[in-house]
VOGU-3710 file (C-alpha; in Angstrom, 3 decimals, decimal comma):
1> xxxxxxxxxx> -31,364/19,715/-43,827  -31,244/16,806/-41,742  -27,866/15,455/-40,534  -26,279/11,977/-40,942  -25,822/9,944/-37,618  -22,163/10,500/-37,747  -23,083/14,435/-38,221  -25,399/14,367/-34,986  -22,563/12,234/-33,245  -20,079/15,135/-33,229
11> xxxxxxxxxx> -22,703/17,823/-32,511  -22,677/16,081/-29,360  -19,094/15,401/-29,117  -18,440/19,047/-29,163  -21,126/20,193/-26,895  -18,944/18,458/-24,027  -15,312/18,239/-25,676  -12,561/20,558/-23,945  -9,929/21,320/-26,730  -6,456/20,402/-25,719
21> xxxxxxxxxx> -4,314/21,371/-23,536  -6,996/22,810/-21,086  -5,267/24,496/-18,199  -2,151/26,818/-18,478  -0,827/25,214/-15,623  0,308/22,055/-17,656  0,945/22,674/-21,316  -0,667/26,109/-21,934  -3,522/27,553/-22,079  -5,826/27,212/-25,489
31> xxxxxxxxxx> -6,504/30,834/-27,022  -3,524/32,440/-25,286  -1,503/33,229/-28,921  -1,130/36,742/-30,662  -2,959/37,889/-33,043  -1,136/36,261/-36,664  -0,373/39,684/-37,887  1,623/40,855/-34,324  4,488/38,986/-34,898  4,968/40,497/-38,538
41> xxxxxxxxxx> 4,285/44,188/-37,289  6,675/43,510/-34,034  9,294/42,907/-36,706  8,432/45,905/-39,242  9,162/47,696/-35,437  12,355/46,437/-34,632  14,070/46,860/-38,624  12,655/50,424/-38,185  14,121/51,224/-35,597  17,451/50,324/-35,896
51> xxxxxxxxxx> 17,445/51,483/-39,643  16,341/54,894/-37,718  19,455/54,346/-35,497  21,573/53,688/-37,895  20,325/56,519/-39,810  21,130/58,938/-37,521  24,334/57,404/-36,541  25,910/55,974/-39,811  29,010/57,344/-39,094  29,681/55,261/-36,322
61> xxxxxxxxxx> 28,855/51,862/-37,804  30,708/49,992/-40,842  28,630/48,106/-42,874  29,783/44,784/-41,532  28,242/46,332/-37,632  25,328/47,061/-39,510  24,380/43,678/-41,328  25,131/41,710/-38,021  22,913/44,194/-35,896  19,910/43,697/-38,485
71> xxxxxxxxxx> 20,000/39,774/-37,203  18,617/40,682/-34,063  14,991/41,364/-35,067  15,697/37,532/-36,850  16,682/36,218/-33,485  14,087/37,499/-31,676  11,174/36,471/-33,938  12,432/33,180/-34,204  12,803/32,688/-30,678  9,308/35,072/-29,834
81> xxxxxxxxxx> 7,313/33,511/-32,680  9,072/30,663/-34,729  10,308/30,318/-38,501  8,248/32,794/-40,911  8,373/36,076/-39,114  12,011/35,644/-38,819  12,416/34,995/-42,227  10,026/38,270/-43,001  12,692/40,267/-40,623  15,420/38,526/-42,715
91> xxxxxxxxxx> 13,872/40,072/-45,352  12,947/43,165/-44,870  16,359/44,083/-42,816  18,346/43,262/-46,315  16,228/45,654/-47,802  17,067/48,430/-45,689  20,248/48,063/-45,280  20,294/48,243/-49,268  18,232/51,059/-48,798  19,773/53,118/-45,668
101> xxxxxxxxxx> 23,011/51,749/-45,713  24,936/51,030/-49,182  25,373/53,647/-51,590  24,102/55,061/-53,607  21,533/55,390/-50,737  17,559/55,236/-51,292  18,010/53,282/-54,095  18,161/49,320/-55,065  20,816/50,153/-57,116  24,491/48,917/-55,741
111> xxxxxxxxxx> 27,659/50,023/-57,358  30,089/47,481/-56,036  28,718/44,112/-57,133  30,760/42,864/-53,694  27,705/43,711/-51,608  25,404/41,446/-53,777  27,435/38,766/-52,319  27,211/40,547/-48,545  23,385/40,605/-49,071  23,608/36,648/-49,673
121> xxxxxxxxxx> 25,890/35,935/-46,894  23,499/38,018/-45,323  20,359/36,099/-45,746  21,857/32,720/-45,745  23,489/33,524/-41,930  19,957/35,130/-40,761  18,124/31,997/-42,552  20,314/29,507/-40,977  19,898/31,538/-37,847  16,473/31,732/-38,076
131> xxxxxxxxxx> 16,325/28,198/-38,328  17,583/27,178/-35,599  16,693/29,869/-33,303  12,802/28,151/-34,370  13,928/24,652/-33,638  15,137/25,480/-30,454  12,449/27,424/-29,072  10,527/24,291/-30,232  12,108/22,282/-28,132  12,160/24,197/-25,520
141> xxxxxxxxxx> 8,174/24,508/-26,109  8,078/20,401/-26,212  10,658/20,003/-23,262  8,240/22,298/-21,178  5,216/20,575/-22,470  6,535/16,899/-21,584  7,618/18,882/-18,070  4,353/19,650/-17,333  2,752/16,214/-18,656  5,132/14,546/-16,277
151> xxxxxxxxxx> 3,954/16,443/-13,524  0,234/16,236/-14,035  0,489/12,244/-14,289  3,134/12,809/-11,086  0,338/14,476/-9,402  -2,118/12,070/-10,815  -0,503/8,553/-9,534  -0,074/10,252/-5,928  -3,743/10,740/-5,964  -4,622/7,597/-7,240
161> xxxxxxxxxx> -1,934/5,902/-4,535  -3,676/7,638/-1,830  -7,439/6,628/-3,262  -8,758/3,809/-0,674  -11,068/1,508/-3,305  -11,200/0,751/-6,610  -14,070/3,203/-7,526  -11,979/6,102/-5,703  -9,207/5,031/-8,155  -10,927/5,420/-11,209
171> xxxxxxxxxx> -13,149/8,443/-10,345  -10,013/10,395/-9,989  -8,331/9,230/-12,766  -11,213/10,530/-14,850  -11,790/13,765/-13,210  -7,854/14,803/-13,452  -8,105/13,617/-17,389  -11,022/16,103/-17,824  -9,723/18,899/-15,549  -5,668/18,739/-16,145
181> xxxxxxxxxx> -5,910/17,333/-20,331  -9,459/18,118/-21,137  -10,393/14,513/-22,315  -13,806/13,839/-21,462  -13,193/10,082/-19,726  -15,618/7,171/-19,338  -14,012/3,850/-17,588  -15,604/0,278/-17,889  -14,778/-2,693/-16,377  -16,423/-5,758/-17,125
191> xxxxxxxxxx> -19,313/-7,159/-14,105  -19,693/-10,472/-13,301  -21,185/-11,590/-16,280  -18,122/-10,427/-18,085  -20,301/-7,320/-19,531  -18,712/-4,008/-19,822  -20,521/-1,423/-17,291  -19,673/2,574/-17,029  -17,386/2,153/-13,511  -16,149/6,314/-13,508
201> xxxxxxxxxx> -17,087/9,336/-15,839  -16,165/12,741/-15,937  -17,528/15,157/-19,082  -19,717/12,338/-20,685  -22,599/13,896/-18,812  -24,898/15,572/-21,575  -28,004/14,462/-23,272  -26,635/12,070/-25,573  -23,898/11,254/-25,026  -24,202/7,710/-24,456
211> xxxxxxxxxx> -24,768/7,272/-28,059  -21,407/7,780/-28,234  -20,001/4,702/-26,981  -20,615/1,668/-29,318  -21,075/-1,340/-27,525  -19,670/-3,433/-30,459  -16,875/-1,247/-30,117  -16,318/-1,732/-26,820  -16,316/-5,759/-26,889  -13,991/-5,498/-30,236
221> xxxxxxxxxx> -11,064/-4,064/-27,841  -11,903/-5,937/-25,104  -11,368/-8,999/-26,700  -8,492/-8,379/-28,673  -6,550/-5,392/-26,413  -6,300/-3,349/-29,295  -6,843/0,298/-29,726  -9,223/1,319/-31,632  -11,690/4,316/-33,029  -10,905/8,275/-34,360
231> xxxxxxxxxx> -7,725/8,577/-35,596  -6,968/4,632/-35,852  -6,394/1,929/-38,229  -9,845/0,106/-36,513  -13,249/1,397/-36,696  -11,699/5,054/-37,434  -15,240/6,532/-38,559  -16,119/6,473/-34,867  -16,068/10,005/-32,888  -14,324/8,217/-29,567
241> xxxxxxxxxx> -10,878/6,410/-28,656  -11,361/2,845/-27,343  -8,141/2,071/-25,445  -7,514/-1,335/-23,616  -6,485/-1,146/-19,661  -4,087/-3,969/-19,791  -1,413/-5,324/-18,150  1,294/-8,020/-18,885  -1,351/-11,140/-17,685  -4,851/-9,586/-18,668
251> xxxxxxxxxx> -6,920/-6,913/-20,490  -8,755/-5,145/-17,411  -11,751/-3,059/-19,034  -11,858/-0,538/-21,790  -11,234/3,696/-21,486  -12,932/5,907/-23,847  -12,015/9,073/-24,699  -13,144/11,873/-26,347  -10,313/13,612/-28,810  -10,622/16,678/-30,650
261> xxxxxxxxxx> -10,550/16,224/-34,089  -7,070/17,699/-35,299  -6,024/16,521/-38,880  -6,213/12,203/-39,122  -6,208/11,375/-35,016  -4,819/12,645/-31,830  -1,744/14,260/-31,602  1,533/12,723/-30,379  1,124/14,239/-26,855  -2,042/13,715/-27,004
271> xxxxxxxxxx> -1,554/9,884/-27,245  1,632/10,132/-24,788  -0,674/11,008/-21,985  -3,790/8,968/-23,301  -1,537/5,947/-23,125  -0,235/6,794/-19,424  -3,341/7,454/-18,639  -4,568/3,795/-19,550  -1,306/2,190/-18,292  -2,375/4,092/-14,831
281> xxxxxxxxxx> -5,990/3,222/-14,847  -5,186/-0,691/-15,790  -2,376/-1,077/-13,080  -4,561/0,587/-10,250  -7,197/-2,147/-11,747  -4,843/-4,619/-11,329  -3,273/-3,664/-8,302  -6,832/-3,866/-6,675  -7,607/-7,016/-7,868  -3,922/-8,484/-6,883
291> xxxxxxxxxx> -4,445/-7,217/-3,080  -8,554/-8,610/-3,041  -6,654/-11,726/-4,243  -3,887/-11,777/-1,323  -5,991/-10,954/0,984  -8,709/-13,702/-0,016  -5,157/-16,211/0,180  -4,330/-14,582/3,583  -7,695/-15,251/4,871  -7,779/-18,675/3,399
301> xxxxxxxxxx> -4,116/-19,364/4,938  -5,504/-18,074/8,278  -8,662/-19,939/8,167  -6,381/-23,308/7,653  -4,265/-22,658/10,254  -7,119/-22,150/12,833  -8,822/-24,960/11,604  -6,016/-26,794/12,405  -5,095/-25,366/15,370  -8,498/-25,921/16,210
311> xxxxxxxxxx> -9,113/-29,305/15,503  -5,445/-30,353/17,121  -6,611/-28,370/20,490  -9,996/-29,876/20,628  -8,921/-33,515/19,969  -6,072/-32,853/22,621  -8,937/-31,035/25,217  -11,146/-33,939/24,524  -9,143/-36,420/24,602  -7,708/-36,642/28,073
321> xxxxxxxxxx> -11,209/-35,920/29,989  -12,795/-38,813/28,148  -10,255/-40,756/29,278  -10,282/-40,186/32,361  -13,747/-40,489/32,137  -13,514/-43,832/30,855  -10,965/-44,907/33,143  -12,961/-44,269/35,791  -16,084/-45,634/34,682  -14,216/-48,875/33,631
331> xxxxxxxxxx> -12,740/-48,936/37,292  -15,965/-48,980/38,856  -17,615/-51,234/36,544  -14,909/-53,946/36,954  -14,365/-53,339/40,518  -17,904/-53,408/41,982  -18,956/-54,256/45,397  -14,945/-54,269/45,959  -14,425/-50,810/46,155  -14,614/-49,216/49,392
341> xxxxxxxxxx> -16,709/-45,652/49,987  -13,719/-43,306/49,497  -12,574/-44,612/46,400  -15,714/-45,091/44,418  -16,576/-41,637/45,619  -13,081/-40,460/44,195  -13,769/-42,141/40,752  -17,005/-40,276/40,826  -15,219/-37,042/41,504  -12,590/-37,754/38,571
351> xxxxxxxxxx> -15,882/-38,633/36,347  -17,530/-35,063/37,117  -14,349/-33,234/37,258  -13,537/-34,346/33,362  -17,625/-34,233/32,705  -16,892/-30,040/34,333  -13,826/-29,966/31,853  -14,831/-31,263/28,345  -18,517/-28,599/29,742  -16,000/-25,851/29,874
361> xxxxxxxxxx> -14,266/-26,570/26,206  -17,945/-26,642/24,512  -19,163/-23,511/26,511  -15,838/-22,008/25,378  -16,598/-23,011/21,804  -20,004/-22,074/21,683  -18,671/-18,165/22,950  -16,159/-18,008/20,267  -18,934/-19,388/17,301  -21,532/-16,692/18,640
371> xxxxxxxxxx> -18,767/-13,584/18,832  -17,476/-15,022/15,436  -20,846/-14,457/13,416  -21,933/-11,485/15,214  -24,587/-13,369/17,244  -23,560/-12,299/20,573  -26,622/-10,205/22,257  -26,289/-8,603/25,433  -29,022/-9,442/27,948  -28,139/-6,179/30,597
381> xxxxxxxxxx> -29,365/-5,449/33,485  -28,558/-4,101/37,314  -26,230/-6,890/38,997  -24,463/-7,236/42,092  -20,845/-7,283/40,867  -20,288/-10,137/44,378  -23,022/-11,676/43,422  -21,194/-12,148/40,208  -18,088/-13,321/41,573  -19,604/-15,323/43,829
391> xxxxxxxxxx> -21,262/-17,762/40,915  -17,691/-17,819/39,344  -16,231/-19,363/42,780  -19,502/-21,646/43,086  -18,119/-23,164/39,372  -14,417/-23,287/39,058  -14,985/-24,626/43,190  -14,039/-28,004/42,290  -10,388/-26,928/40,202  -9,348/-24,487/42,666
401> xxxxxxxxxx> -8,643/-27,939/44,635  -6,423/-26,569/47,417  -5,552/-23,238/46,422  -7,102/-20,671/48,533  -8,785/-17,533/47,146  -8,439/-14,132/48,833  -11,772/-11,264/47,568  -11,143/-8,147/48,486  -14,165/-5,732/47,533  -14,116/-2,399/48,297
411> xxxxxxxxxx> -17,320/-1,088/50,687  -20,542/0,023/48,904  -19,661/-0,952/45,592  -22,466/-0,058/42,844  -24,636/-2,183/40,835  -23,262/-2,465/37,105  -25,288/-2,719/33,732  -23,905/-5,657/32,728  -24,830/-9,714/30,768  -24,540/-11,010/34,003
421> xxxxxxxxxx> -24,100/-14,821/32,510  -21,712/-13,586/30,584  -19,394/-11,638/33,002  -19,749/-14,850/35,204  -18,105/-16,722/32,690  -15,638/-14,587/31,877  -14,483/-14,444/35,856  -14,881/-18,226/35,875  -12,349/-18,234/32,486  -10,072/-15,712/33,716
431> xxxxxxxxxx> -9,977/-17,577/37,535  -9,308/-20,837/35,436  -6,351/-19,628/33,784  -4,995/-18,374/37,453  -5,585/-21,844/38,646  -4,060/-23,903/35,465  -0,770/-21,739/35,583  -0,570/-21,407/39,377  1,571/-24,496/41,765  -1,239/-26,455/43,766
441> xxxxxxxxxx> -1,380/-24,557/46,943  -0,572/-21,265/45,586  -2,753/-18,561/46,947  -5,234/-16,333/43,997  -6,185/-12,816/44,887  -9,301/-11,406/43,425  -9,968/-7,569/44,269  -12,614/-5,085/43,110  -12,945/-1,372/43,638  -14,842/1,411/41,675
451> xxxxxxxxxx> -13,597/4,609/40,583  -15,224/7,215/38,283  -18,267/5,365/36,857  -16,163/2,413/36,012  -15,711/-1,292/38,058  -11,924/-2,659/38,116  -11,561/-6,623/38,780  -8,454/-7,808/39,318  -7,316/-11,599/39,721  -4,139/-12,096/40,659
461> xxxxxxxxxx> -2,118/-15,683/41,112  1,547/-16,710/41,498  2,036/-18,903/39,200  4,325/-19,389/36,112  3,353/-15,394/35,080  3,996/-13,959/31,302  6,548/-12,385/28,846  6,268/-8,658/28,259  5,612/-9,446/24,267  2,932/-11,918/25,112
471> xxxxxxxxxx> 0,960/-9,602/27,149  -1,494/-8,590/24,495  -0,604/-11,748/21,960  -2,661/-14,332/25,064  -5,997/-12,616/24,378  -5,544/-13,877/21,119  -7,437/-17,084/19,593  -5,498/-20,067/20,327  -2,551/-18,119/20,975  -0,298/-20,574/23,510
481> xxxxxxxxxx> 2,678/-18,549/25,620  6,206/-20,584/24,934  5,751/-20,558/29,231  2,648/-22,277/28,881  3,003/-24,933/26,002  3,633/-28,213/28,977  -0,460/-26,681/30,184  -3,033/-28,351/28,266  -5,517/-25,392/26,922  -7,296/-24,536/23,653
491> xxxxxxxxxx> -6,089/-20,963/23,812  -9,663/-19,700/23,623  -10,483/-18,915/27,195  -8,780/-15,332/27,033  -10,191/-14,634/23,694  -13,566/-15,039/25,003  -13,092/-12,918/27,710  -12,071/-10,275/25,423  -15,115/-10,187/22,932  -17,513/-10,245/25,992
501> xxxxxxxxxx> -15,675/-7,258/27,624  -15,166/-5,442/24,682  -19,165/-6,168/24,115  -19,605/-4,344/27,167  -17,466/-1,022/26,578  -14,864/-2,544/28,997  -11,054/-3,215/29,019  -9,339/-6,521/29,378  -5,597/-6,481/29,732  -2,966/-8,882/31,728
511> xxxxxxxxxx> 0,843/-7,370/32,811  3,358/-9,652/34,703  3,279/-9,349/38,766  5,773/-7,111/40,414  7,924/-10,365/42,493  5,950/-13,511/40,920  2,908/-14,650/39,493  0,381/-12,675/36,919  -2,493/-10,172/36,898  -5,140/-9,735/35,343
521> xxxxxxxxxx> -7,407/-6,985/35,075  -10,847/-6,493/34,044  -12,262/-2,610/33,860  -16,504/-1,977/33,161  -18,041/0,661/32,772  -20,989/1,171/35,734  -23,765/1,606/32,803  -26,179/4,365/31,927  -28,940/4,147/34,735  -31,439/4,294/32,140
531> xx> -30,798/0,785/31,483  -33,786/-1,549/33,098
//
C-alpha cells in the first residue's frame, strides 16, 4: 500500500528520534519499569505473608494491630509503584483479614455488624493513604526530574560559556539536546540575505531527513516569533517543533526539534527544557552578536582617536619644520648679498636640518602604514652589526649637535641575518629619542656585545629618563610619557622600532637608568647561517 507524505514523514522521524528522557543520568532511563503485573504480585506477597504471620500468631495481635499492619503492603505500593496496586493491596488485605482474622473465620460471613464499619474505616484510611503516599512519590519523581533538568541545562550553559565562536556555541547546544534529552536538534540562523541556513545539527543526519523541515514553516516563525508545528495551535499536522530564538529586541533564527509523538504535543517537561533550550541558544546568539558589535564600536572608537591623534601630531611635526623652513628661506631671499658667509650658511643648515626632520616624520609614517597592512618584507642578509651603527651615526650626525657619543663593541662580534635598512633605522629612531630627551651636551652611550647566538644593543643617554608604568606603554603608537609632553614627537618612532624587531625574532624593551638618564635595549637573534 503506498503511504501518504505525512506517513513517509514519520517513518523517517522515527528512524532518528530518541524517545524521551534518554540517559538515566538526568530523568531516567526509558525501558527501565517492571513488568505491569510485578507490582500486583509484589502485593499478593506482602498480604500473604503477614496473613501467614498473623495466622500463626493471632493470639498476640487484636484486631485493631491487625487492620493497621495490613496498611503496610498499601504504603509500600503506593510509594514503590503509585495509586492502583495500592488500592489492589487495600483490597485484598480487607479480604483477609475478613477471612483470617474475624470470626467466624474462613468465611465472608461476620457476626458483629461493628466490623462492617471497621472494614470501611479500613479501606477509606488505606485509600486516603494510598492516595497520598502516590502523590508524594510523584512529586518526589517530578522534584528529581526538574533536579536533573536543572543540572543538564547547568552543565549545558557552562559549556556553551566556555565555547569560543558562535558555531562552537550552537554545535554544543545541539549535541547536549540529542545526547542529555534525546531531541534530535537542527539550528538556523538567517545569512546575509536574511535566508534561513542549517548553522548546527545533531540526529538530523539520515537519508531524508531534510524533508522534514518546511521551509514555509521556517519563515512563518521567523517572521512572527511564534511557535509553531506538532503538538501546536500552528501548522500542527507537521512532524517537527519550530521554536523562535528570541530575545527582548529581536527574533535570532529558528530551532527545530524533533518530539516524540505522546498524546496531542510534547509533554510539559518536555517543553520546560525545549524552551530553555531556545532561550539558551538565542541569548548565546545574541550575546555573540552584542560583543562583534562592541568590538566593531571599540575598533571604530580606537580608529577615531588615532586618527586624531594622528592628524594633531602630524600637523604639529609639520608645522614647525616648515616654518623654519620658510623662515629661513624668506631670510635669505630678503637679505641677499647682505648676509655674510656664516650666516647664510647657518640658514642653510636650519633649511636642511627641518628638510632632515619633516624626512624623518614621512619615513616614520611610511614604517607604521607598511607594518599596519602586513606589507613589511624582510630583505636579510649577513651584515656587519658596526657597519650598521655606523650609518645610524652618519644620519642622526647633524641632531646629535654637541652631544658626544661613546660605542663600545665588544671584539670579534659576528655577522647577523638581519634587513639591514631596516635595523639602521631603527638605531637612527632609537638614537633620536636619546638625543630629543637628553640636555644639549649630555653624553649617549651605545654598547654591543653577543652572547649565545643572540646580538644585545644598548643606547643609553642621561636625559629626562621614564616612569616604571610607562616602560612598556612608549613602544606604543603615539603613546606620549606625561615626562615628555613639553618634546615635540609623533609618538611613532618607538612603535616602529618594535614591529621591525619583533619582524626579526628580536626583543625591544627600555627600563629607567640606575642614577639618571634611560636605556634602551635592543636583543637579535644572530640568524640561521643558512640564510644567503
Amino acid at each position: 500500500m503506498e503511504q501518504s507524505p505525512a506517513q513517509r514523514k514519520w517513518r523517517v522521524l522515527s528512524s532518528y528520534v530518541t524517545p524521551w528522557p534518554l540517559t538515566k543520568t538526568t530523568i531516567g532511563k526509558a525501558g527501565d519499569d517492571p513488568h505491569p503485573l510485578v507490582p500486583y504480585v509484589a502485593a499478593t506477597l506482602m498480604v500473604a505473608v503477614l496473613t501467614g504471620v498473623f495466622w500463626k500468631l493471632g493470639y498476640a495481635f487484636t484486631p485493631v494491630n491487625i487492620a493497621l499492619l495490613y496498611l503496610l503492603p498499601v504504603l509500600v505500593t503506593a510509594v514503590r509503584w503509585g495509586l492502583w496496586p495500592s488500592f489492589y493491596a487495600a483490597g485484598i488485605g480487607v479480604v483477609c483479614f475478613d477471612l483470617f482474622s474475624i470470626p467466624p473465620l474462613l468465611t465472608f460471613t461476620v457476626n458483629d455488624a461493628r466490623y462492617l464499619i471497621s472494614f470501611g474505616v479500613y479501606l477509606a484510611v488505606a485509600a486516603f493513604t494510598a492516595s497520598l503516599a502516590s502523590q508524594l512519590k510523584e512529586r518526589y519523581s517530578e522534584a528529581r526530574q526538574r533536579e536533573a533538568v536543572t543540572s543538564a541545562l547547568f552543565t549545558l550553559s557552562t559549556q556553551v560559556a566556555a565555547a569560543t565562536n558562535l558555531r562552537s556555541v550552537l554545535q554544543e547546544i545541539v549535541r547536549q539536546a540529542r545526547e542529555t534529552f534525546g531531541f534530535s536538534t537542527s539550528i538556523l540562523l538567517p545569512d546575509s540575505s536574511d535566508n534561513l541556513r542549517v548553522e548546527a545539527k545533531s540526529g538530523f543526519d539520515n537519508a531524508g531527513a531534510g524533508e522534514l523541515i518546511e521551509p514555509q514553516i521556517l519563515q512563518w516563525v521567523y517572521t512572527h516569533g511564534k511557535i509553531a508545528g506538532y503538538g501546536t495551535r500552528a501548522y500542527k499536522e507537521t512532524s517537527l517543533l519550530y521554536v523562535p530564538l528570541k530575545t527582548e529586541s529581536r527574533i535570532h533564527g529558528v530551532m527545530c526539534i524533533a518530539v516524540v509523538p505522546v498524546g496531542k504535543g510534547a509533554s510539559s517537561v518536555q517543553m520546560h527544557v525545549i524552551e530553555a533550550l531556545a532561550s539558551l541558544a538565542a541569548v548565546s546568539v545574541a550575546r555573540v552578536h552584542l560583543e562583534e558589535e562592541a568590538k566593531l564600536a571599540q575598533l571604530t572608537a580606537e580608529s577615531e582617536r588615532l586618527r586624531t591623534a594622528l592628524l594633531d601630531s602630524i600637523s604639529h611635526e609639520l608645522r614647525t619644520p616648515l616654518a623654519t623652513i620658510m623662515g629661513a628661506v624668506t631670510g635669505i631671499k630678503e637679505s641677499a648679498g647682505l648676509l655674510t658667509v656664516e650666516a647664510e650658511q647657518e640658514l642653510l643648515q636650519t633649511i636642511e636640518d627641518g628638510a632632515h626632520r619633516m624626512n624623518r616624520l614621512v619615513t616614520n609614517l611610511l614604517g607604521m602604514v607598511r607594518l599596519e597592512s602586513g606589507m613589511l618584507r624582510l630583505n636579510r642578509k649577513w651584515s656587519d652589526i658596526s657597519d650598521m651603527i655606523g650609518v645610524a651615526l652618519r644620519q642622526v650626525q647633524d641632531s646629535l649637535q654637541n652631544r658626544p657619543v661613546q660605542v663600545k663593541l665588544q671584539d670579534h662580534l659576528p655577522a647577523i641575518s638581519v634587513d639591514d635598512v631596516l635595523i639602521e633605522q631603527v638605531l637612527a629612531n632609537v638614537l633620536n629619542n636619546a638625543v630629543k630627551y637628553s640636555p644639549p651636551g649630555s653624553p649617549i652611550l651605545l654598547e654591543v656585545l653577543e652572547y649565545d647566538g643572540e646580538v644585545t644593543i644598548r643606547v643609553r643617554d642621561w636625559g629626562i629618563g621614564i616612569q616604571a608604568d610607562d616602560a612598556d606603554k612608549i613602544f606604543d603608537k603615539f603613546y606620549r610619557s606625561p615626562l615628555s609632553q613639553s618634546i615635540p614627537g609623533t609618538g611613532l618612532g618607538l612603535a616602529i622600532c618594535k614591529g621591525i624587531i619583533q619582524a626579526h625574532g628580536g626583543d625591544i624593551f627600555a627600563r629607567a637608568a640606575d642614577d639618571k638618564g634611560t636605556v634602551v635595549t635592543i636583543r637579535l637573534p644572530v640568524g640561521d647561517a643558512s640564510v644567503d
